[in-house]
TIRO-2110 file (N, C-alpha, C; in Angstrom, 1 decimal):
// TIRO-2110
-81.6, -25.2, -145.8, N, 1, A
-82.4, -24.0, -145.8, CA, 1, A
-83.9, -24.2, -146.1, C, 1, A
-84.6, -23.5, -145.3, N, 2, A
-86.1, -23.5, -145.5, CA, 2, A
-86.6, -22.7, -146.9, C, 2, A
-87.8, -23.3, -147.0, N, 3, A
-88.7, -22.8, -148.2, CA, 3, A
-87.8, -22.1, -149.6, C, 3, A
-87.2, -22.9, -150.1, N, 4, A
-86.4, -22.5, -151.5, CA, 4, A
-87.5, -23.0, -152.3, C, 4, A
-87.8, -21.9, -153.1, N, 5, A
-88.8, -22.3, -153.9, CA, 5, A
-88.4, -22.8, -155.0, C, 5, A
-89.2, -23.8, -155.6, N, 6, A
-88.7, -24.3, -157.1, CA, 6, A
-88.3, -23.4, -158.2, C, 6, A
-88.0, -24.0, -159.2, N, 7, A
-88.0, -22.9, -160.6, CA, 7, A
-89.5, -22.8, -160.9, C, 7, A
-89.4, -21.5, -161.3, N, 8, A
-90.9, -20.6, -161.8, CA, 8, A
-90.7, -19.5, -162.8, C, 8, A
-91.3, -19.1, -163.5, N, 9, A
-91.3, -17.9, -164.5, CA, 9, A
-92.4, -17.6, -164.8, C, 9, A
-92.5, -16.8, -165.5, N, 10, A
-94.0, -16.0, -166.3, CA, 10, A
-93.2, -15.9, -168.3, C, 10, A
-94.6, -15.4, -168.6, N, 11, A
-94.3, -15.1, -169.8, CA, 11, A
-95.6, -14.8, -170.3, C, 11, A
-95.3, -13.4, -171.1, N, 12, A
-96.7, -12.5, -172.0, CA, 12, A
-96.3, -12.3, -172.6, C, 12, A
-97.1, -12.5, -173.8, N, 13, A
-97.1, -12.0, -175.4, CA, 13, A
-98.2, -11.3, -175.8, C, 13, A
-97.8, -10.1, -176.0, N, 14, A
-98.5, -8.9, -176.3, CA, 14, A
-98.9, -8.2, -177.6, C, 14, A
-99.7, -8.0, -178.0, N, 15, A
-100.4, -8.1, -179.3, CA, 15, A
-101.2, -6.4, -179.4, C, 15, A
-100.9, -5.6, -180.1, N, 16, A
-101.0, -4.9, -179.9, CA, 16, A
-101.6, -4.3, -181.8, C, 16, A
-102.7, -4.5, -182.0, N, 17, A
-103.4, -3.6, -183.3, CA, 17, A
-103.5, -2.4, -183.5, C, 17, A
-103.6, -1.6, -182.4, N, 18, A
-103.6, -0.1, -182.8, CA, 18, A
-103.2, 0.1, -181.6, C, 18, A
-102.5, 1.6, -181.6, N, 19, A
-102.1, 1.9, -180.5, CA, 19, A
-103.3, 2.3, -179.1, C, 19, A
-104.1, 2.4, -179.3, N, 20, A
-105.2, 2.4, -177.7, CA, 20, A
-105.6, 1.1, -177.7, C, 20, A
-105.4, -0.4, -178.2, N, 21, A
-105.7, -1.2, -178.1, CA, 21, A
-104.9, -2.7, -178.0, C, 21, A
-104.8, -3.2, -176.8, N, 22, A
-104.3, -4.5, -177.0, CA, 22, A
-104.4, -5.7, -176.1, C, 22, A
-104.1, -6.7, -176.8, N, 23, A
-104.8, -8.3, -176.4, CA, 23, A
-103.5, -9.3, -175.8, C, 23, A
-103.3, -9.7, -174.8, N, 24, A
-102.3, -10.3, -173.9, CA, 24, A
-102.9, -11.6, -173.8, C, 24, A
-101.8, -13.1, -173.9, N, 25, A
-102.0, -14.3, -173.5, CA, 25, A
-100.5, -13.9, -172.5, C, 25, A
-100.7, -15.0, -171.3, N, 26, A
-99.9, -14.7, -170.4, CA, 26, A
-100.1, -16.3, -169.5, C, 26, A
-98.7, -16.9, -169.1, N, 27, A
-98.4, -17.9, -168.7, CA, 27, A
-97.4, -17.8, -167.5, C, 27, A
-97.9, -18.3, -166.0, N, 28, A
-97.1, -18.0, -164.9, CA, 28, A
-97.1, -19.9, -164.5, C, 28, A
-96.3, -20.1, -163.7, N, 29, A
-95.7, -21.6, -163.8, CA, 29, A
-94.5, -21.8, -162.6, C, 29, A
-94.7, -23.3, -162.3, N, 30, A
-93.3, -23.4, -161.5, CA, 30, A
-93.7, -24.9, -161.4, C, 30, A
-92.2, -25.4, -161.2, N, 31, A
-91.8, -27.2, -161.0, CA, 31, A
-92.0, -27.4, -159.6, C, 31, A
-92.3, -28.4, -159.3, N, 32, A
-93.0, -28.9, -158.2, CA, 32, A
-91.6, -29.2, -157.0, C, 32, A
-91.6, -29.0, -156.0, N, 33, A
-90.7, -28.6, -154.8, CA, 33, A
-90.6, -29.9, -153.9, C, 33, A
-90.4, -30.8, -154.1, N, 34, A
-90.3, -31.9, -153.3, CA, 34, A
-88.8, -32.4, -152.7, C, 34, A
-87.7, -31.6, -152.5, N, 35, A
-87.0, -31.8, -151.6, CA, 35, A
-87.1, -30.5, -150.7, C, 35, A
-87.1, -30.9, -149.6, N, 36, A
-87.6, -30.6, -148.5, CA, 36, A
-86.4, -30.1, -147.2, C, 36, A
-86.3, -29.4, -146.8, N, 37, A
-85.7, -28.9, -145.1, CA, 37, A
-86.4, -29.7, -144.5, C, 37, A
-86.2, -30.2, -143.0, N, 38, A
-87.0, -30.9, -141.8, CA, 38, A
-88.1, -30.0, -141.3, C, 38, A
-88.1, -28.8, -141.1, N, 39, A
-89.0, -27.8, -141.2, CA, 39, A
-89.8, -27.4, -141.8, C, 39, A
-89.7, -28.0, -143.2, N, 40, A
-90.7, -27.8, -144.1, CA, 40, A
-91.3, -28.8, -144.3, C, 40, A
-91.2, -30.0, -144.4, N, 41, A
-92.3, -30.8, -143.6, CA, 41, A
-93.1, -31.1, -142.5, C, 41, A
-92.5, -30.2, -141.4, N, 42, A
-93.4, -30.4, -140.5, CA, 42, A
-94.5, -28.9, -140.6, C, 42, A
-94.0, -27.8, -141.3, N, 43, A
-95.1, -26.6, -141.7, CA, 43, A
-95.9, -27.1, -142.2, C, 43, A
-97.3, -26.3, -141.8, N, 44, A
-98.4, -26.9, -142.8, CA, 44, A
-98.8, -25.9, -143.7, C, 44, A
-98.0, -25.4, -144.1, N, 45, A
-98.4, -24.5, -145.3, CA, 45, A
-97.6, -25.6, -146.8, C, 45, A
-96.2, -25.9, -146.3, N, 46, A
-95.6, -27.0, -147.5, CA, 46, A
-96.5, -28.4, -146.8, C, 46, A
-96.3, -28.7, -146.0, N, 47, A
-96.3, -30.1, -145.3, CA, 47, A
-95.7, -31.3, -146.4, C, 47, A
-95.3, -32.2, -145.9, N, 48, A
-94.2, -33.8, -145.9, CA, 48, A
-94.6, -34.2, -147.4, C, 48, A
-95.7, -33.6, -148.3, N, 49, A
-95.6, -34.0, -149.6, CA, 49, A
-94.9, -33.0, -150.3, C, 49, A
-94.7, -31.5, -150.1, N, 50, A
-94.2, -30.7, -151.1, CA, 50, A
-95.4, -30.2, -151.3, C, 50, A
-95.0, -29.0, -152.8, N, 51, A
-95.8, -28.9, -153.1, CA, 51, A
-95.8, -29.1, -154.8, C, 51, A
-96.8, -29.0, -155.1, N, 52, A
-97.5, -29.6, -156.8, CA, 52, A
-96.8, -28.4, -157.5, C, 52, A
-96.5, -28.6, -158.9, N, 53, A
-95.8, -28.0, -159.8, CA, 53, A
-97.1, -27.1, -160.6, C, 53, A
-97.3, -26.4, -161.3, N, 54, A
-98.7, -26.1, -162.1, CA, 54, A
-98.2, -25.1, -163.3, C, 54, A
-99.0, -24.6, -163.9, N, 55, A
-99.3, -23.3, -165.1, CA, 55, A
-100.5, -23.5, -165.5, C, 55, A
-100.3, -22.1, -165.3, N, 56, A
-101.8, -21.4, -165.2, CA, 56, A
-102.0, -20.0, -166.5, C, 56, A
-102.7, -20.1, -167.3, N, 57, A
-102.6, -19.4, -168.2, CA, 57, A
-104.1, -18.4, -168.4, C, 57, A
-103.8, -17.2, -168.7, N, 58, A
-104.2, -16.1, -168.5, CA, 58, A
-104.8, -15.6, -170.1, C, 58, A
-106.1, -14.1, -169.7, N, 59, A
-105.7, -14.0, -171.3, CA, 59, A
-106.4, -12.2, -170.7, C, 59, A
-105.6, -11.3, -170.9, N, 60, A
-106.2, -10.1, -170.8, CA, 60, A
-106.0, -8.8, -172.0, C, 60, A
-106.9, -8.1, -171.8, N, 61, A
-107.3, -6.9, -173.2, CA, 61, A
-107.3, -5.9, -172.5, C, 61, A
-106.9, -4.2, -173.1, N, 62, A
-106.9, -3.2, -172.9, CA, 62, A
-107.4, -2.3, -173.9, C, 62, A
-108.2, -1.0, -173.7, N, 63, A
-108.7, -0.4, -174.3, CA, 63, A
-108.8, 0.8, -173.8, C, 63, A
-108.1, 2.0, -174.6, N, 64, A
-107.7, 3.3, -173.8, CA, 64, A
-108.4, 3.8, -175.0, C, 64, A
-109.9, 4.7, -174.7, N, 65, A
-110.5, 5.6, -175.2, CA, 65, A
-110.3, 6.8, -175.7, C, 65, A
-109.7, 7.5, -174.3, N, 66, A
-108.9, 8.5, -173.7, CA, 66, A
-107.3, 8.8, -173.1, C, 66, A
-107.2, 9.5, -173.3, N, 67, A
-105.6, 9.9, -172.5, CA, 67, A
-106.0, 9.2, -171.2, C, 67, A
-105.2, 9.0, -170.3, N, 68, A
-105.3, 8.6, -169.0, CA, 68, A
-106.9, 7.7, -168.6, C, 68, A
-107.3, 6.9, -169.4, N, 69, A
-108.3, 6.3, -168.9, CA, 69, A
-108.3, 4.7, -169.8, C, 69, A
-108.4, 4.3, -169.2, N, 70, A
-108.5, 2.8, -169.6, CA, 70, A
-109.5, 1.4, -169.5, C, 70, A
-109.9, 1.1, -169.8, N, 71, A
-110.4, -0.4, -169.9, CA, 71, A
-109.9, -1.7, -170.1, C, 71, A
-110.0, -2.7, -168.8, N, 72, A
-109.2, -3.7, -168.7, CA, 72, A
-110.0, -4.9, -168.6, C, 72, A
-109.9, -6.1, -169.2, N, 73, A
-110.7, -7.0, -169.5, CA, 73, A
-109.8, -8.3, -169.4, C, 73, A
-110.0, -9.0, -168.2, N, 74, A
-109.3, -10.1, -167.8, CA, 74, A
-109.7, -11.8, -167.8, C, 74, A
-109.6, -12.5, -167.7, N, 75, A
-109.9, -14.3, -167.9, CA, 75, A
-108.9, -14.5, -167.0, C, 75, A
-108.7, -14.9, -166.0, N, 76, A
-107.6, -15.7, -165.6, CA, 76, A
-107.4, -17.3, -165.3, C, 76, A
-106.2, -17.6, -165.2, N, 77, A
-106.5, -19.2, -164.4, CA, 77, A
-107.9, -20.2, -165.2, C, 77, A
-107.8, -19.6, -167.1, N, 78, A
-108.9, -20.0, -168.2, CA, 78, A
-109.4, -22.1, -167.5, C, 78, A
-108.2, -22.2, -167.2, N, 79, A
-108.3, -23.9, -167.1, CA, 79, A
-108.7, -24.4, -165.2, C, 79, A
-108.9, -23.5, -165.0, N, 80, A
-109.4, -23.7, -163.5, CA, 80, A
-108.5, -24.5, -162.7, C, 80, A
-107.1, -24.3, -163.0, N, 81, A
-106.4, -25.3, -161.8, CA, 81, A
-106.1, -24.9, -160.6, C, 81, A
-105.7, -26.1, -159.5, N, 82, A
-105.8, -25.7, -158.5, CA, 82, A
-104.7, -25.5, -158.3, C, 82, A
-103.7, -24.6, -157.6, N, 83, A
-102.5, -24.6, -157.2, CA, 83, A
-102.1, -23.3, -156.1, C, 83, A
-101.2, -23.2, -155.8, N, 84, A
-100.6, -22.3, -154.0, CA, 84, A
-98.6, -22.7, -154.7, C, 84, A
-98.8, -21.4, -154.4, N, 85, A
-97.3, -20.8, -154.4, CA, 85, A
-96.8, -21.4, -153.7, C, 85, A
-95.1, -22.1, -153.5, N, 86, A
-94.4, -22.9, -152.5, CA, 86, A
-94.1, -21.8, -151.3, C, 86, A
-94.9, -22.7, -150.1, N, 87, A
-94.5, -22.0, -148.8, CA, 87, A
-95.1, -20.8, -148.6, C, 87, A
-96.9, -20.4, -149.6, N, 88, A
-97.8, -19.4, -149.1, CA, 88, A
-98.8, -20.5, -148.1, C, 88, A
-99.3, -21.8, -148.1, N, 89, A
-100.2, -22.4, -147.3, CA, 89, A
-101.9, -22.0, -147.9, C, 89, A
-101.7, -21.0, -149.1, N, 90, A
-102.9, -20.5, -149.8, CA, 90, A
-103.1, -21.0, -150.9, C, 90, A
-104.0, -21.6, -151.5, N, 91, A
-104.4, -21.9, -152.6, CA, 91, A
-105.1, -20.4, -153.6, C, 91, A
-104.5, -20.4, -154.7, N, 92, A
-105.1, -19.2, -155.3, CA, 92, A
-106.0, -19.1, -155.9, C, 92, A
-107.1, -18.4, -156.6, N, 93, A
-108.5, -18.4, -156.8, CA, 93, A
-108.2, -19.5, -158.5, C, 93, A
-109.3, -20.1, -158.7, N, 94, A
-109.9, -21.1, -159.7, CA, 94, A
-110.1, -19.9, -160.7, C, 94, A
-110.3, -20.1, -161.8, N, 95, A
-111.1, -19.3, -162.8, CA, 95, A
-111.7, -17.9, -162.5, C, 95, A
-111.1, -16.9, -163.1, N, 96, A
-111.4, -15.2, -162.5, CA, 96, A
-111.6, -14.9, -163.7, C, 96, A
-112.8, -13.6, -163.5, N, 97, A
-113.0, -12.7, -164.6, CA, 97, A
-112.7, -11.3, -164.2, C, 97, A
-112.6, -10.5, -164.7, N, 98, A
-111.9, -8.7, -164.3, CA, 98, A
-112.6, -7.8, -165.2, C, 98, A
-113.2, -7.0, -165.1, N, 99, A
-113.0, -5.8, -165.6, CA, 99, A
-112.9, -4.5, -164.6, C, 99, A
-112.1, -3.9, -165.5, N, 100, A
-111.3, -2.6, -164.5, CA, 100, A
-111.5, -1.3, -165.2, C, 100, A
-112.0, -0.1, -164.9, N, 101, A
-111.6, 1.3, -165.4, CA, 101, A
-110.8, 2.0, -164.7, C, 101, A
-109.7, 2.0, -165.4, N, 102, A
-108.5, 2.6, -164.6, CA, 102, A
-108.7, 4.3, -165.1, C, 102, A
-108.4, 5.3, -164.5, N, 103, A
-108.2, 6.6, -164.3, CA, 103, A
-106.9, 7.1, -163.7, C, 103, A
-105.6, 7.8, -164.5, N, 104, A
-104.9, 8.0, -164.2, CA, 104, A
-104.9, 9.8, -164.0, C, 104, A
-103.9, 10.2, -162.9, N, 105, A
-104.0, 11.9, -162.5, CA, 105, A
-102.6, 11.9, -162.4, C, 105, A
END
C-alpha cells in the first residue's frame, strides 16, 4: 500500500490562570517512514529516501477581554526545524509568529 504514514501525535498542555486567560505549550511529531511501496519511491513528494521523522514545538496565549472576542498570540515551530508531512511533497513554514483577533457572532 502507498503512502502509510508513520506514527505521529500531538500533545497540549494548557494552563489556564483566570478564566479570560490562557498560555498553551504544544508538541506535534512523527517517526520517520522509511519503508516504502515501489510507488513511493518513485513519487517525488516521498522519493527513495523516505521521509525524516521531526517535533516541532509550539507555544500559544489567549486573551478574551470580552464575550465573543478574543486575542491570540502564537510562536510556532520556536526551534526552526525543517520538516513535510509523509507524502505532502511540502515542507512547512520554519519559525512563525501569529497574532489574531478573533470576533465571534
Amino acid at each position: 500500500m502507498r503512502r502509510i504514514p508513520p506514527i505521529n501525535g500531538s500533545v497540549r498542555l494548557r494552563y489556564l490562570p483566570r478564566t479570560n486567560l490562557w498560555v498553551e505549550a504544544a508538541t506535534v511529531w512523527a517517526d520517520a517512514q522509511t519503508r516504502l511501496a515501489a510507488g513511493d519511491i518513485t513519487d517525488p513528494r516521498i522519493g527513495p529516501e523516505g521521509t525524516s521523522g521531526y517535533a516541532v514545538f509550539d507555544l500559544r496565549a489567549g486573551y478574551q477581554p470580552v464575550r465573543d472576542h478574543e486575542l491570540l498570540l502564537s510562536l510556532e515551530n520556536i526551534f526552526d526545524k525543517k520538516y513535510k508531512t509523509h507524502g505532502s511533497g511540502i515542507f512547512n513554514p520554519g519559525i512563525n509568529f501569529g497574532l489574531t483577533y478573533r470576533f465571534r457572532f
